[in-house]
Structure formats: structure tokens, C-alpha cells
N, C-alpha and C positions, 0 to 999 in steps of 0.2 A: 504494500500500500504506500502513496506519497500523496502526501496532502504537502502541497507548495505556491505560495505566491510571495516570493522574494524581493521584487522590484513594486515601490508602489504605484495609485493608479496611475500616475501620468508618465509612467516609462514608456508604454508602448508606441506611441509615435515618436518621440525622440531616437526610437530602437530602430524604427522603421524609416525616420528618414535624416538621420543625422550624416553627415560626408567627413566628419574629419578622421585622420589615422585614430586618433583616441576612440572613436567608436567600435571602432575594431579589434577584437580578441588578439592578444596578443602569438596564440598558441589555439589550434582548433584541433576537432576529432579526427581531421583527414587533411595533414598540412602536404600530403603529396596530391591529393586529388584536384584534377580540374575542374573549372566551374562550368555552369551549363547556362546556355543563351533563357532567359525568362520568355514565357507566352507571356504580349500584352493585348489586354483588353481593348478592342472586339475582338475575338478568335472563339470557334464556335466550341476548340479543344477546351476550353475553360466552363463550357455550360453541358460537359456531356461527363454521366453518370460513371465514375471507376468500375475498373472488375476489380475481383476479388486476386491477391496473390498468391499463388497454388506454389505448391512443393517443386514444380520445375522451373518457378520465377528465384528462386531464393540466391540461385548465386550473382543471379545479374541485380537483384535487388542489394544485396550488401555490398556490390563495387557503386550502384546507384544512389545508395543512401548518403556514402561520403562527398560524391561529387554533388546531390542538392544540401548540402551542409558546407562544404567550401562556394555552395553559392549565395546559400544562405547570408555565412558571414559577409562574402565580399560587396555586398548589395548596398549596406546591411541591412538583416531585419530577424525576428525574431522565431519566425516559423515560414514553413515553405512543402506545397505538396508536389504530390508527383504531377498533376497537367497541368503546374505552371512552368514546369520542363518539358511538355510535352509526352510524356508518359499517361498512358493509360492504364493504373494501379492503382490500389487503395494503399498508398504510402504517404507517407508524411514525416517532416522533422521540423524539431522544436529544441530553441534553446533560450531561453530569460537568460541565462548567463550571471546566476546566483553569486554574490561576492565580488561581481565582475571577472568570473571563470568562466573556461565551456563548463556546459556542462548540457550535453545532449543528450534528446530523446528523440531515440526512430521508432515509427508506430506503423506497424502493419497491419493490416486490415482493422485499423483504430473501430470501435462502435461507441454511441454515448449510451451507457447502459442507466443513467439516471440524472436527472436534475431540479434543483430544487424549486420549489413554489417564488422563491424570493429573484427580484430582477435586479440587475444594474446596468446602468448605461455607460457607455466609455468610449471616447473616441479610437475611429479603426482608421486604420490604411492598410495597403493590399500593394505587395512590389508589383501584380500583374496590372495595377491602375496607378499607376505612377504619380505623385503628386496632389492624388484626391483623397478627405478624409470626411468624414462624419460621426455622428453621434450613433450607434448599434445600441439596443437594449437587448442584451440575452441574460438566462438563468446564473443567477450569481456563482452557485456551485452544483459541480455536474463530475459524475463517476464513467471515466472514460479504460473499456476493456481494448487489449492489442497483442498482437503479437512481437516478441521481441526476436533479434538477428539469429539467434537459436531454436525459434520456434516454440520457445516456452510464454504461456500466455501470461499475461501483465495487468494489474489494473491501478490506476489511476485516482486520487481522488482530491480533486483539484479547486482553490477558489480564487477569485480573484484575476489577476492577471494572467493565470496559468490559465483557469478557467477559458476566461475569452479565448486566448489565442487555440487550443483544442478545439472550441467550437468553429475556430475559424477556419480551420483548413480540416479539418472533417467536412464542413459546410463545402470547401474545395473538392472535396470526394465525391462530393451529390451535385456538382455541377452548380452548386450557389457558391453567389459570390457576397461577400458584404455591401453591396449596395445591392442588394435583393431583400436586404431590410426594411431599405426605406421606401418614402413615399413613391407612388409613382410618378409626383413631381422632381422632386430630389434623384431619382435613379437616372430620370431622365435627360436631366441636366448635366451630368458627369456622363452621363455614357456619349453625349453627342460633345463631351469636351475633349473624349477618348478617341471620336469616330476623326474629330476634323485634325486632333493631332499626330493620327496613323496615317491618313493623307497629305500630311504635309510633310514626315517623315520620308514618305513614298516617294513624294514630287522634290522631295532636296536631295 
């Protein structure tokens, strides 16, 4: 069992979008791994549901988990799943980075097996929507089961910052993205803030 939320509530966009070296782990879980190009928002690979990772995914999955964790840090941010690299797996990595350590977690076939009655709101951001943030309300604390690099199952029991950031990219697993929270004024205002800066990336 870990019950963990280390960083308080206003780390998570600092985590997500700070650029200087200091933001950066000095030492990671995979300092020989390459990093991988991020999907950005519009990509239809970001709204389409994971499979499940079988017993003949596992070894490309542990060479995969450290290259979305050296890409994790280099971005930086604080979690990251498999199709915002472009992978169709129910994988994900997460690190808060307790004491200002790594200290990562790879979640295979992560599931939320519970959450609480009690809400909180906290501003998100998402490396696959670069630049955009808003206010998310999800369940304050929530009991998340997985499989770890062994295959031995894991569970979870997380609040606070931990919390969020699991719902977050689980919610990557199901093809939702944090602005599928909001309004459908508010979604729709970032997603066409997404659409005209993919075309202009396109056209430069």
C-alpha cells in the first residue's frame, strides 16, 4: 500500500511547465534511455481507448517505460502515458519527485478501483496540450490497482497530488483528456487554440 502526496497543491503546474535546469532531476530511472517525440493535441491517437498489456508486451514494455520516463523528465512534467508517445497500451509513468528525488512509478494496466465521495479542484496541464491549463475537479482520494515490471500486482492509495495526477493519465488510457472536464465552452476554446497552433507549426 502507499498513501502519498509529497509536493503541495500548487506543484503540479510548476512540475508541468517550469524550463529551467533546476527543474530537472538531477539523476533519473533511465539516464541511458532516449526520449520519445510527445503526440500533441489534435491527434485522434490521444482520444482512442488503450488495450490491455499481455505477457508478450512485457519486454518491449520495460525498454518503453524508461524511455516515457527520460521523456517525462526532459519535458518536464510529472506523469506521462503510453499514447502520448504514440503507443497503444495501458501504460503509464509517474513521478512527484518526493524530497526533490526520482522516485518513479510505472503502472501497467493501472485500474481506479475506488474513490472517494469528497472532491477537489486543482489546476491541470497536459504536455500533449502544451501551454493550456484549467481548473479539473476530480475525487480527492482514489485506490488505484496495476501491474508492476514483474508482473506482480500493486495497489495504490493515493491523495492529493498523487491522486490527481493517476486520474490523469489513466483518464489518458480511456482516450480522455483533461479538458474533457470542462465546459463545453472552455474545451472548446483550447482545442481550437490547439487546432490553429498545429497549422501554423505545419505552415512554418
Amino acid at each position: 500500500m502507499l498513501s502519498v502526496d509529497p509536493c503541495g497543491p500548487d506543484r503540479y503546474i510548476p512540475a508541468m511547465s517550469a524550463q529551467t535546469p533546476a527543474a530537472q532531476p538531477e539523476t533519473t530511472a533511465a539516464p541511458q534511455a532516449e526520449t520519445l517525440p510527445l503526440v500533441i493535441a489534435p491527434d485522434p491517437r490521444l482520444k482512442t481507448r488503450t488495450r490491455l498489456v499481455t505477457a508478450a508486451d512485457r519486454t518491449r514494455v520495460s525498454a518503453l517505460a524508461q524511455r516515457m520516463l527520460a521523456t517525462m523528465y526532459a519535458a518536464p512534467g510529472i506523469g506521462l502515458a503510453a499514447p502520448q508517445v504514440g503507443v497503444d497500451l495501458r501504460l503509464a509513468v509517474v513521478d512527484l519527485q518526493p524530497d526533490d528525488k526520482p522516485a518513479p512509478i510505472i503502472l501497467i494496466n493501472p485500474k481506479v478501483e475506488k474513490t472517494s465521495t469528497e472532491e477537489v479542484t486543482r489546476e491541470e496541464g497536459c504536455l500533449s496540450i502544451p501551454g493550456q491549463y484549467a481548473d479539473v475537479t476530480r475525487p480527492e482520494r482514489v485506490t488505484v490497482s496495476y501491474e508492476d515490471l514483474d508482473g506482480q500486482t500493486q495497489t495504490i492509495e493515493a491523495d492529493g497530488l498523487l491522486a490527481t495526477c493517476l486520474q490523469h493519465e489513466i483518464d489518458h488510457l480511456d482516450g480522455i483528456l483533461f479538458v474533457d472536464h470542462l465546459s463545453a465552452l472552455k474545451r472548446n476554446i483550447i482545442l481550437r487554440k490547439m487546432v490553429k497552433e498545429k497549422r501554423l507549426r505545419k505552415n512554418g
